[in-house]
C-alpha positions in Angstrom: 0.0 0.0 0.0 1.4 3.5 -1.2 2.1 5.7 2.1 0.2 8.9 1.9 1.9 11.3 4.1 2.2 15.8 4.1 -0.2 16.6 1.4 -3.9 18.0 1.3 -6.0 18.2 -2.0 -9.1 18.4 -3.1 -11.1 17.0 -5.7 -14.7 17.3 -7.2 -15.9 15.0 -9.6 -19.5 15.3 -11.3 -20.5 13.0 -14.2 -21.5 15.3 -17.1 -20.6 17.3 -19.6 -20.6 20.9 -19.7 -21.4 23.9 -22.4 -21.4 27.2 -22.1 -25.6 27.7 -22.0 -26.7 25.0 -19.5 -23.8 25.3 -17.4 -25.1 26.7 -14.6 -28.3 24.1 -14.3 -25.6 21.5 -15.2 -23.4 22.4 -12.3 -26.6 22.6 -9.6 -26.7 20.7 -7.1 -24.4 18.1 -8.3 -21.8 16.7 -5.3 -18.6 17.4 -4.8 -16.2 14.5 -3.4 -13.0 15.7 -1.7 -9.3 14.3 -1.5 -6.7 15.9 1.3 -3.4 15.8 1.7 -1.6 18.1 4.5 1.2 19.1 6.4 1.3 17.8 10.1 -1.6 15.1 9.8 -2.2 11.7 8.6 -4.3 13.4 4.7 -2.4 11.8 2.1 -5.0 11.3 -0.9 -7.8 11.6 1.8 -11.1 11.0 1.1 -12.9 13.2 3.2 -17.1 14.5 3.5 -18.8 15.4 -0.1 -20.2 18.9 -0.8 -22.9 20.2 -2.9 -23.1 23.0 -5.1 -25.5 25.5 -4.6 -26.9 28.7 -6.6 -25.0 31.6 -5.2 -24.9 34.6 -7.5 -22.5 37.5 -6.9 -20.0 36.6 -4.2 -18.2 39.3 -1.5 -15.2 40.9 -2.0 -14.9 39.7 1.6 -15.0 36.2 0.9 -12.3 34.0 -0.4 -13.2 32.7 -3.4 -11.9 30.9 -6.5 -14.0 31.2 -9.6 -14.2 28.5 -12.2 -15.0 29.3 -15.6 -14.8 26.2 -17.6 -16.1 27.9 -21.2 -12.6 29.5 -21.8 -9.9 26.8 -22.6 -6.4 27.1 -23.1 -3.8 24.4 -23.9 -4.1 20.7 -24.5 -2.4 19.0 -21.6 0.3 16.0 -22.6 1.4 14.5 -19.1 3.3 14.7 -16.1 6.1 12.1 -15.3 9.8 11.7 -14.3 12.5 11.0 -16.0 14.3 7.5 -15.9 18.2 8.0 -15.9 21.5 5.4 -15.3 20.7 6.4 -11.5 17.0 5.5 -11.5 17.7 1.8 -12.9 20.6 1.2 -10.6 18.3 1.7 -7.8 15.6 -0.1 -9.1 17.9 -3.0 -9.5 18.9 -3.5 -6.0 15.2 -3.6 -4.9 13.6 -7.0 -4.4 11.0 -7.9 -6.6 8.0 -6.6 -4.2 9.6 -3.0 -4.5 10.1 -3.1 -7.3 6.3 -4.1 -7.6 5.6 -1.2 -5.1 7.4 1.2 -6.9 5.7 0.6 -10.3 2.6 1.0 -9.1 3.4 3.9 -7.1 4.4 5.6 -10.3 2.5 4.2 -13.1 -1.2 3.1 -11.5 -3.9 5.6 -12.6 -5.9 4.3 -9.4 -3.7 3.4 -6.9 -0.4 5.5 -7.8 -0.5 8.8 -9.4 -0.6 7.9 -13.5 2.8 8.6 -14.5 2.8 8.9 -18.1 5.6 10.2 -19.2 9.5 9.8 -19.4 12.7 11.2 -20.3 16.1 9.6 -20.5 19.6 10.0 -21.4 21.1 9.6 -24.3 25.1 9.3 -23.2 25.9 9.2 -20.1 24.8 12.5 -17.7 25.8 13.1 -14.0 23.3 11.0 -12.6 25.4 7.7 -14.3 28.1 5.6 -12.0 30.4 6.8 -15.0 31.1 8.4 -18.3 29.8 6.2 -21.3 29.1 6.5 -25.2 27.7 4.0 -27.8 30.3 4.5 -30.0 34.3 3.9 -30.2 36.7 6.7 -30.5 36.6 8.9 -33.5 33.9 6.3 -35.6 32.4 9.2 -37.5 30.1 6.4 -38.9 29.0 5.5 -36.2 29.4 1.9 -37.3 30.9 1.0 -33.8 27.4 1.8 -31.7 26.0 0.0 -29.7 23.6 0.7 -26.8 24.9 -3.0 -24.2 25.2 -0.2 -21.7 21.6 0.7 -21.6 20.5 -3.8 -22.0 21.7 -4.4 -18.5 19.7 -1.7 -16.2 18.4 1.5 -18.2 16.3 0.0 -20.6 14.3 -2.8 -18.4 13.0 -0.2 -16.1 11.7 1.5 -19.3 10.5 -1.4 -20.7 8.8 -2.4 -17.2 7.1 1.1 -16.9 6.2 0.7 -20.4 3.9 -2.3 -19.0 2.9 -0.4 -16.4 0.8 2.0 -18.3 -0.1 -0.5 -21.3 2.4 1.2 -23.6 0.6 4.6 -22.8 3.8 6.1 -21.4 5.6 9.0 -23.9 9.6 8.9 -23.5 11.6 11.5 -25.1 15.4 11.7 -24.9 18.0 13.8 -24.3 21.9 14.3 -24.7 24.1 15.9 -22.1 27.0 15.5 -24.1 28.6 14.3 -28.0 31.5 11.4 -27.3 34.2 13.7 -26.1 36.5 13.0 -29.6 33.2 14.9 -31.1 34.2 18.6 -29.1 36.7 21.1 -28.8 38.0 20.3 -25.5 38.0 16.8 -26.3 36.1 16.1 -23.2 32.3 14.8 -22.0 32.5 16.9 -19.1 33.1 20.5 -18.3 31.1 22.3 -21.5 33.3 22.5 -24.5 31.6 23.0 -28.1 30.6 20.2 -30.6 33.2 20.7 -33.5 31.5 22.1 -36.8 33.4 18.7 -38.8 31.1 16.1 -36.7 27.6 18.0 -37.1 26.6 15.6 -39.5 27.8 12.7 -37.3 26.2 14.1 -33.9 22.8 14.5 -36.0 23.4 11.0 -37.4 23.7 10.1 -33.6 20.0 10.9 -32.5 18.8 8.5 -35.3 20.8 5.6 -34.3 19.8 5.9 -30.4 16.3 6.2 -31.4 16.1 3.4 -33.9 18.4 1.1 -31.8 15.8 1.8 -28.8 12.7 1.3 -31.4 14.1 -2.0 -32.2 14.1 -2.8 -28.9 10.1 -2.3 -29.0 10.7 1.2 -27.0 8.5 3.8 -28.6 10.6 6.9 -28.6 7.9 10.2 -28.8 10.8 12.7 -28.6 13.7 14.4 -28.2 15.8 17.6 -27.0 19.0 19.2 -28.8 21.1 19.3 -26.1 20.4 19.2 -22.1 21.3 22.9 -20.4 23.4 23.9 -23.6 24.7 27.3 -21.9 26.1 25.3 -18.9 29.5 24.6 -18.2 29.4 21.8 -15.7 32.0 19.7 -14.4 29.4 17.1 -15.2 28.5 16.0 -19.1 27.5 19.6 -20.6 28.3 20.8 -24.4 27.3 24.4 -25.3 25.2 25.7 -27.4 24.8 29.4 -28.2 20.8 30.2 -29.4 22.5 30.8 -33.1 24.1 27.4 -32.7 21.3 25.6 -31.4 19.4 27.2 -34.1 21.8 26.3 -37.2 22.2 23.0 -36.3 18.6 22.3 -36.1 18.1 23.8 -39.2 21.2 22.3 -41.0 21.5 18.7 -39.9 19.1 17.6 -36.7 16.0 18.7 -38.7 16.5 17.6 -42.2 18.5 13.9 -40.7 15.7 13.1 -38.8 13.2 13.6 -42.3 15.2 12.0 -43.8 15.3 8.9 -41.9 11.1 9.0 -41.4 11.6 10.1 -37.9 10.1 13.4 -38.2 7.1 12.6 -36.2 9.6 12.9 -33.4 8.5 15.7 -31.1 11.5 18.1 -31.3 12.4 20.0 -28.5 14.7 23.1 -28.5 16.3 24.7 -25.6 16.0 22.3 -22.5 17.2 24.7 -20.2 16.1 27.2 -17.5 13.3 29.7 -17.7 15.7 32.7 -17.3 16.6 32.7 -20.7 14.1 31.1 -22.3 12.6 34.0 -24.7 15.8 34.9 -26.1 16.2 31.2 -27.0 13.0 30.3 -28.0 12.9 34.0 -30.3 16.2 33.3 -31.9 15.3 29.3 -33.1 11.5 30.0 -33.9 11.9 33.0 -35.7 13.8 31.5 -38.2 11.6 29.7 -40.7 14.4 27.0 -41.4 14.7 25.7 -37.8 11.6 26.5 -36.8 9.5 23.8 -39.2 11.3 21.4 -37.3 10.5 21.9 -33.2 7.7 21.3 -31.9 8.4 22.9 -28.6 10.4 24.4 -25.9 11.7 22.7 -22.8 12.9 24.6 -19.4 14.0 23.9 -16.1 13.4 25.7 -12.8 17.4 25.9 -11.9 17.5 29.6 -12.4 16.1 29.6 -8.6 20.4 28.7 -7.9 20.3 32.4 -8.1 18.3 32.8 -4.8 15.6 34.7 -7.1 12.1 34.0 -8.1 11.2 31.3 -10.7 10.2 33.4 -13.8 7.0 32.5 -15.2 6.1 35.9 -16.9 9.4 34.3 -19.5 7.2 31.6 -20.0 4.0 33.2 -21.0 5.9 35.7 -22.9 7.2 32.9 -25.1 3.5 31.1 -25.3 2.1 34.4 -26.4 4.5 34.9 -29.0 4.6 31.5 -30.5 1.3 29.8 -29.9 2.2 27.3 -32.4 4.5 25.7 -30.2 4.6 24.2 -27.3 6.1 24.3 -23.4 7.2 21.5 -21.7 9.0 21.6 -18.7 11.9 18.7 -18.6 13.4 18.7 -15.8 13.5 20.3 -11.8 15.0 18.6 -8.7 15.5 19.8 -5.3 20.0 19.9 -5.3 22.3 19.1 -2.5 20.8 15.5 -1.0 20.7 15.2 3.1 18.9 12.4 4.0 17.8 14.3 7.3 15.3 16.3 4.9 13.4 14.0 3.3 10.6 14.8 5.3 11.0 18.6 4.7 7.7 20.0 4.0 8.3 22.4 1.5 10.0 20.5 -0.9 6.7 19.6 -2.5 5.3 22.9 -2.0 8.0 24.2 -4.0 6.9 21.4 -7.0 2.8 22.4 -7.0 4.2 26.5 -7.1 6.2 25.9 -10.3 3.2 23.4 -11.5 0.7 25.5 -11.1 2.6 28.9 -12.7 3.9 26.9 -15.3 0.5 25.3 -16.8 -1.3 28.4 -15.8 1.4 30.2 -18.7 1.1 27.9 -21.4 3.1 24.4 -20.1 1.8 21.8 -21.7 3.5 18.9 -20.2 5.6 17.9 -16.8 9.0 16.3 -16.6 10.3 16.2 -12.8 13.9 14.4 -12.7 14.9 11.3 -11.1 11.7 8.9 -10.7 14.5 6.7 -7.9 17.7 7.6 -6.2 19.1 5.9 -3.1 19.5 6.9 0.5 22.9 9.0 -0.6 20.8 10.9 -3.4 22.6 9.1 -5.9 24.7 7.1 -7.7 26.1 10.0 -9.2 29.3 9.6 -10.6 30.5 13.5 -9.7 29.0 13.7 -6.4 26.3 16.1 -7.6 23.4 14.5 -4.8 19.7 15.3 -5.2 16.2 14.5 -3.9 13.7 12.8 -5.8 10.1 12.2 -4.9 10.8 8.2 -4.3 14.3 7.2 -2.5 15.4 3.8 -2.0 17.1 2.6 1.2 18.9 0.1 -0.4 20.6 -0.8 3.2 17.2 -2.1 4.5 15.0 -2.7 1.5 12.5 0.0 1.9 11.1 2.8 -0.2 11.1 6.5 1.4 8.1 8.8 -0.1 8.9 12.4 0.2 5.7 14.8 -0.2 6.7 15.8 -3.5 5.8 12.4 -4.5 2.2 13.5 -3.3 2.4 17.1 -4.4 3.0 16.1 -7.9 0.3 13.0 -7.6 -2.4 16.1 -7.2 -1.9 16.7 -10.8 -0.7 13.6 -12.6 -3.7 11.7 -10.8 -6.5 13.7 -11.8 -5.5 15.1 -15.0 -6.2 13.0 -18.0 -4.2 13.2 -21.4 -5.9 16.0 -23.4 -7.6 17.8 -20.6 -8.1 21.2 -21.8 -6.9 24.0 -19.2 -9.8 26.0 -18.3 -10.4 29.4 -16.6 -9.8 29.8 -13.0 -8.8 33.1 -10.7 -8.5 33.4 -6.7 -9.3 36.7 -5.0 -6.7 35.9 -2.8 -3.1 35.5 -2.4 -3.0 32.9 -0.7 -5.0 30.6 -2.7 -3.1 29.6 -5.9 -5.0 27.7 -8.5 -4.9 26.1 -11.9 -7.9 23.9 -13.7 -8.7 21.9 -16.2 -11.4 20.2 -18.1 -10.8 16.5 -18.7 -12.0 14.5 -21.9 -15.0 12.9 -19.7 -16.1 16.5 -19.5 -14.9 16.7 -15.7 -13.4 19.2 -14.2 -10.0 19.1 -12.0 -8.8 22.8 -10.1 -6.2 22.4 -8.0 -5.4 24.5 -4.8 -2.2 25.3 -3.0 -2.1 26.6 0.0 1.4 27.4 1.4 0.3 30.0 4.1 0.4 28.8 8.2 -3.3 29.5 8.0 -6.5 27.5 7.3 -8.5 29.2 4.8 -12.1 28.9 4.2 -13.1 29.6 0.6 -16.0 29.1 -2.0 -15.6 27.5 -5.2 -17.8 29.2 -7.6 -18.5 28.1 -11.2 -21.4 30.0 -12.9 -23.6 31.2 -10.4 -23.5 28.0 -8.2 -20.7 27.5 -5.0 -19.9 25.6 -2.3 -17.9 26.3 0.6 -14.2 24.3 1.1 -11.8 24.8 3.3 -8.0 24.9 2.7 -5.7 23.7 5.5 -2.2 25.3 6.3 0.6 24.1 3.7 -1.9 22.2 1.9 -2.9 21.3 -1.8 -6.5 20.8 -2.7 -7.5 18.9 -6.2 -11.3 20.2 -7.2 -12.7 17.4 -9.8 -16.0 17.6 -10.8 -17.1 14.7 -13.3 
């Protein structure tokens, strides 16, 4: 049985669909059934009493209130997942069968987990690998060397087994952190360094032969990312791109190799790094019409928080309005420096919900968080760089540790279904942050976050008709209405 510990939510479910004219008579009367998780009590996906909505026209200033307007839609929502790395496998390797069992179903259950459904993993080693690794042998420009044994022996029967887990329903895209050192100018994996303009073609040959070589290994591959963090120099596996860079070689050899080898159904994602620069990037690549016929998106992380500053979300709907043709998707966030005294520190998953809600509330269509598994040292990771992730392993004793992110994140990838439509929602308060969305049932899902040391008691109004909820201190309410 999944622990369900430091996390409130909310979640009102009513079975019909909704339009614009009838809404109101729709939404009448029909009950609300409620899920809690929350700091400093037992609420971990808590069922708790049902309300009903009631007609209740124009509501107080006064009044905490979050209004629910589900006749305006924005984007189409993709998924929310992890990613599963060298790290994540070595864990999950050590487990006995029965947590390995647990873990599965923790992720990947739509019922009894929190429906998981999408992936990301490394193509290369990255830092969160036991070493440095490529597929190929030293200066092969033909590539006719690779070979993905590495991935056979750990990597890619966790993906296979999560495959299984959500009846092939599960998207993995793929990402590089670095070329084979022989491919760069400091003829190193690690610490940055440029790929050399000579082995372009080979590097873009690259992505098609991990892809294929993981297709024939009956691993549907739905996409892929030019380079992970290209304007970071890390003493880990890092190349750098500059946006001109990144935007040539889309536009001279990713693009037109994967067309050419049938793979441009592939979703392709530019950028893959954090918000703070994420316009520039995303303006340099998608106003060129060369490179921009072949992304479909751009990816960010939240890392620009190592500044000590605010996450920047107004970068992310200034990038949504300006190219609603493409898509957001964050790809990757983490919680650094790994102590495992603070697994149990509350506002780890507060911190995921605040960049999940302000990153689908400006444009975000899909959720990537990083390791699904590390161990009780926040690892292996083969520079030392130790992080949290929502599920750690004590591989001493045999046990799995859930941290509330793990919950936090389950408020949204439980509820949610794959192309729920985000729908209108505002709070009159603070305090109260919100997102929503209307599921393909016709349901509706608004979620709540409350990371104030107060309770707050609110009404959730949608068309003339409310309820009253209340909100707990450091809390997350799901609102589903079916």
């Amino acid at each position: 049985m999944i622990p369900v510990k430091n996390l409130f939510i909310i979640i009102f479910t009513v079975s019909f669909a909704l339009s614009s004219s009838n809404l109101s008579a729709q939404i009448k009367n029909k009950t609300i059934a409620v899920y809690t998780t929350a700091k400093d009590s037992d609420f971990r996906f808590f069922k708790s009493d049902t309300f009903q909505l009631r007609e209740f026209k124009q509501p107080l200033e006064t009044q905490p209130t979050i209004f629910v307007d589900p006749s305006v839609t924005y984007q189409t929502f993709i998924g929310i997942g992890g990613a599963i790395t060298d790290a994540a496998a070595e864990t999950f390797a050590k487990l006995l069968d029965e947590r390995q069992n647990e873990l599965l179903k923790a992720y990947y259950d739509p019922v009894d987990g929190i429906g998981y459904t999408i992936a990301r993993t490394n193509i290369n080693s990255c830092d969160f690998s036991s070493s440095s690794y490529t597929y190929v042998t030293d200066n092969d420009t033909s590539l006719r060397s690779f070979d993905i044994t590495h991935d056979l022996q750990f990597k890619i029967p966790l993906i296979k087994k999560a495959l299984a887990a959500t009846k092939n329903r599960m998207l993995l895209y793929v990402s590089p952190w670095s070329p084979p050192a022989w491919m760069k100018d400091n003829n190193n994996m690690l610490q940055g360094g440029k790929l050399k303009k000579e082995f372009a073609q080979s590097w873009a040959n690259y992505y098609v032969k991990f892809i294929k070589a993981y297709e024939a290994q009956k691993i549907p591959v739905w996409g892929l990312t030019v380079q992970n963090e290209p304007m970071a120099k890390q003493r880990w596996e890092s190349c750098i791109f500059t946006a001109e860079e990144e935007r040539d070689f889309i536009k001279n050899y990713l693009g037109p190799t994967l067309y050419k080898n049938k793979l441009s159904d592939k979703k392709l994602i530019a950028w893959d790094h954090n918000r703070d620069l994420m316009y520039q990037r995303a303006s340099v690549i998608l106003n060129d019409p060369g490179a921009a016929k072949y992304v479909w998106g751009i990816g960010f992380h939240w890392y620009e928080t190592w500044t000590g500053g605010p996450m920047q979300f107004e970068n992310l709907k200034l990038t949504s309005q300006a190219f609603p043709g493409k898509n957001l998707i964050f790809t990757e966030g983490c919680k650094e420096k790994f102590h495992i005294d603070s697994v149990n520190n509350w506002a780890l998953g507060e911190k995921y919900a605040y960049s999940m809600v302000n990153d689908f509330n400006n444009g975000t269509v899909a959720w990537t968080d990083w390791n699904i598994l590390l161990d009780e040292h926040g690892g292996p990771n083969h520079v030392g760089n130790f992080c949290f992730a929502p599920i750690h392993a004590d591989v001493q004793n045999g046990k799995l540790i859930y941290t509330n992110a793990y919950y936090y994140i389950g408020h949204f990838s439980r509820f949610i279904q794959r192309n729920a439509k985000r729908i209108s929602v505002s709070s009159n308060r603070a305090q109260l942050q919100t997102t929503a969305f209307k599921n393909p049932d016709g349901g509706l899902v608004v979620i709540v976050l409350n990371n104030s040391d107060k309770k707050l008691p609110y009404k959730l109004w949608i068309s003339g008709n409310a309820t009253d909820v209340v909100s707990l201190p450091h809390s997350i309410s799901t609102v589903v209405i079916k």
